[in-house]
Legacy VTK file of the C-alpha trace (Angstrom):
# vtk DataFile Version 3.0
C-alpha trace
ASCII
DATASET POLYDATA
POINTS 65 float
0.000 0.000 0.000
0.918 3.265 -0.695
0.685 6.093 1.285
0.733 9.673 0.338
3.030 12.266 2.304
2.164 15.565 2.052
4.877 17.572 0.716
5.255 19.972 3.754
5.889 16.831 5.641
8.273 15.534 3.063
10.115 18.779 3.060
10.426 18.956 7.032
11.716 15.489 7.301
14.041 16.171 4.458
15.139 19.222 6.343
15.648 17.152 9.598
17.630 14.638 7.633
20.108 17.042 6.717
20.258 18.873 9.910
21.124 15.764 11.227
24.247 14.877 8.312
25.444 18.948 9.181
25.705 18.354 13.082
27.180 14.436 12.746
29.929 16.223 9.978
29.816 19.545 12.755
31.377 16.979 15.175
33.530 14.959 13.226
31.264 11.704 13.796
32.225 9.326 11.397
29.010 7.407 9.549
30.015 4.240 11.054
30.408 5.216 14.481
27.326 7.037 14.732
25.500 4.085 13.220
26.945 1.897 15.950
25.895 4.310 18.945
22.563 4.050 17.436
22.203 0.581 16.917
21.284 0.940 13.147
22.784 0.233 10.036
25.057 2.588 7.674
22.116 2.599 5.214
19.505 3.117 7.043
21.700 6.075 9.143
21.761 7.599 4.930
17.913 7.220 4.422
17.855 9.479 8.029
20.343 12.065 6.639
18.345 12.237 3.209
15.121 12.455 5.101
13.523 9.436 3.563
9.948 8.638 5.129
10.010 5.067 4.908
12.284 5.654 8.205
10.534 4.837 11.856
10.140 7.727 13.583
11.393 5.878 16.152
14.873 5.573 14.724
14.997 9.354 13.815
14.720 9.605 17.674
17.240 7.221 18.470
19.865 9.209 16.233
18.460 12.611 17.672
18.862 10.976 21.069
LINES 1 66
65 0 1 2 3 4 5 6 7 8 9 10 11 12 13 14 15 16 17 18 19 20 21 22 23 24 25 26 27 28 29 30 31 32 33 34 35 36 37 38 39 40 41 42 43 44 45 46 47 48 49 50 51 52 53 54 55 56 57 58 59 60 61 62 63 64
């Protein structure tokens, strides 16, 4: 099933996603390592960085966190 986003949602997650790549590159936290501390794959730690919304928001917390 497909769902629809709404594009304002698209566009904040997006936005989110790439706050979160600026302050992991801010303090020199390698992909990897931040990945680990998280307890989440490299990939899926680049669908949070690109904002994708096929992410759990669960994990978006867990990398916030």
């Amino acid at each position: 099933m497909d769902v629809k986003i709404p594009i304002p949602a698209l566009r904040a997650l997006r936005k989110l996603g790439h706050d979160i790549r600026d302050a992991r590159r801010r303090r020199r936290i390698p992909v990897a390592l931040l990945a680990e501390r998280a307890s989440i794959s490299r990939m899926t730690l680049s669908k949070v960085e690109k904002g994708e919304p096929g992410v759990a928001a669960g994990t978006y917390a867990t990398v916030l966190f």
